[in-house]
N, C-alpha and C positions, 0 to 999 in steps of 0.2 A: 328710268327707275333701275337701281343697279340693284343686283341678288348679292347677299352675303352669305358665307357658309359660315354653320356654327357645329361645333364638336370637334372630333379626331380623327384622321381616318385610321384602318385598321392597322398600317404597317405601325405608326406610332404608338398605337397602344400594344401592340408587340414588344414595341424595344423596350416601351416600361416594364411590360410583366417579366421578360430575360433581362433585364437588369435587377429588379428584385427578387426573382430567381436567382442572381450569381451573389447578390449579396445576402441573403437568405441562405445559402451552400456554404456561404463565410462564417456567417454566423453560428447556425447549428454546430458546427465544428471546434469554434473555440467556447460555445455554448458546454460542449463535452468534456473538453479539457481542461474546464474549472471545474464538473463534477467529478473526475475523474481526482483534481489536485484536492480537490473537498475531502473523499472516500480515502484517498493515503491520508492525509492531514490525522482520520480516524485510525486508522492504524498506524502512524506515528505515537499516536497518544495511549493506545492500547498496549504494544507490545515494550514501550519504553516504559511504562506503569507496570507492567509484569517485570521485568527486568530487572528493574529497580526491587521489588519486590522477592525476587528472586538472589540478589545482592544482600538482601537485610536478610534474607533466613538465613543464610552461610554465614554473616558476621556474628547474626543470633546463636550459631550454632558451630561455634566454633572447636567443641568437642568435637567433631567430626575430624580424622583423618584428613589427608585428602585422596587418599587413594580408598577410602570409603565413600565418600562423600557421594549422597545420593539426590537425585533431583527430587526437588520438594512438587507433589501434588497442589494442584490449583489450590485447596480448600485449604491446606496449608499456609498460603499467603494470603498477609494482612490485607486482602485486595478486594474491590468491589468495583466493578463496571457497567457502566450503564446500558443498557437493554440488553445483555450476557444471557446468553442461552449456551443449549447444551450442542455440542461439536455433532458434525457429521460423521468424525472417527465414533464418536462416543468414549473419548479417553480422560481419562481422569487428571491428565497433564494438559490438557486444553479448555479453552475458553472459545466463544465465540461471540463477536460483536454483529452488527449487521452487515457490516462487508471484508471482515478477516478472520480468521481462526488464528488464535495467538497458542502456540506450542509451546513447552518446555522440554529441550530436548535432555537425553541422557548425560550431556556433559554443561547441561547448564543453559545452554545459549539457549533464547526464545526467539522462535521465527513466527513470523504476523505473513499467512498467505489471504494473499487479496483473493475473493471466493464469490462466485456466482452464480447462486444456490447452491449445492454440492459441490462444485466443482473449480477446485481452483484456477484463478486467472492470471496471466500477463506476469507478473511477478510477485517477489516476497520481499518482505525486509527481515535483517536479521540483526539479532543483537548477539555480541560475545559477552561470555563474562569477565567483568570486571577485577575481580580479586587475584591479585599477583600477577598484573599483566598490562604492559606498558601499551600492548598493540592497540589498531583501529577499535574502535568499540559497533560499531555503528554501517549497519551495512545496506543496499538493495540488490536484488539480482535478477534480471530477466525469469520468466518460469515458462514452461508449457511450448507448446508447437511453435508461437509465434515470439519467441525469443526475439528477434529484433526489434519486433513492436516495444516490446520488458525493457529491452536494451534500452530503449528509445527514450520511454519513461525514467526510467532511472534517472539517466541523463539530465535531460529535462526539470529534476525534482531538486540538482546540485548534487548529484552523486558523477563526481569524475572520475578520481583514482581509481583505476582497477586492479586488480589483486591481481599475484605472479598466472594465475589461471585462467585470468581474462572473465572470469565466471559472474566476481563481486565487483562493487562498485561503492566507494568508502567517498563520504564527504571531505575536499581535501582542508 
């Protein structure tokens, strides 16, 4: 009468659970990096919609100087955002979506910082303005302690050119 064994022994079921362990560590990882390509995607859409928005009040208002010309408050643009609260600054030149606070700065340009509760993260995008001005329009730039990670992203998103500072980084 001969004995047969049935089952695994235990080294084999080892190798299975550390290989779907290493594939598992693969995955979570680019699991991230679509949420992460997801969350800019929304502040692509947020701070180019300001910008934009931002571009039509100056053409609107073309009385203005330009050495007057003042940044228009959020409530001043013909603008509405989806699920738009109120900024951690609490400024009248910001917006906030659920993962950027979209600025208007003093000379116009609108920066979209990617933000993690309070506190901004990894990087920003920036936009220039447009009116009388042949340069790059469109920008990302590392932010915060971990600059190379920023750096990293940018990169990653088609942002290569980088500006005489090393700082920006312009789609080429």
């Amino acid at each position: 009468m001969k004995l047969t064994k049935h089952g695994f022994t235990l080294t084999e079921l080892m190798a299975v659970v550390i290989i779907i362990g290493i594939l598992a560590g693969i995955g979570f990882g680019s699991y991230q990096k679509a949420i992460e390509r997801s969350r800019f995607s929304e502040g692509l859409a947020a701070g180019a919609a300001v910008q934009e928005a931002v571009n039509r009040y100056y053409y609107e208002n073309t009385d203005l100087a330009s050495s007057a010309r003042k940044y228009p408050k959020i409530a001043y643009l013909d603008i509405s955002l989806a699920n738009a609260k109120e900024c951690a600054t609490k400024s009248d030149y910001c917006v906030r979506t659920k993962y950027f606070e979209v600025i208007v700065s003093n000379s116009g340009s609108v920066y979209a910082y990617h933000m993690k509760g309070t506190t901004r993260q990894l990087y920003y995008l920036l936009w220039l303005p447009s009116f009388g001005s042949d340069r790059k329009s469109e920008a990302c730039a590392p932010f915060g302690s971990n600059a190379t990670e920023g750096a990293d992203f940018c990169k990653s998103m088609g942002y290569t050119d980088k500006s005489p500072s090393g700082s920006l980084y312009y789609k080429p």
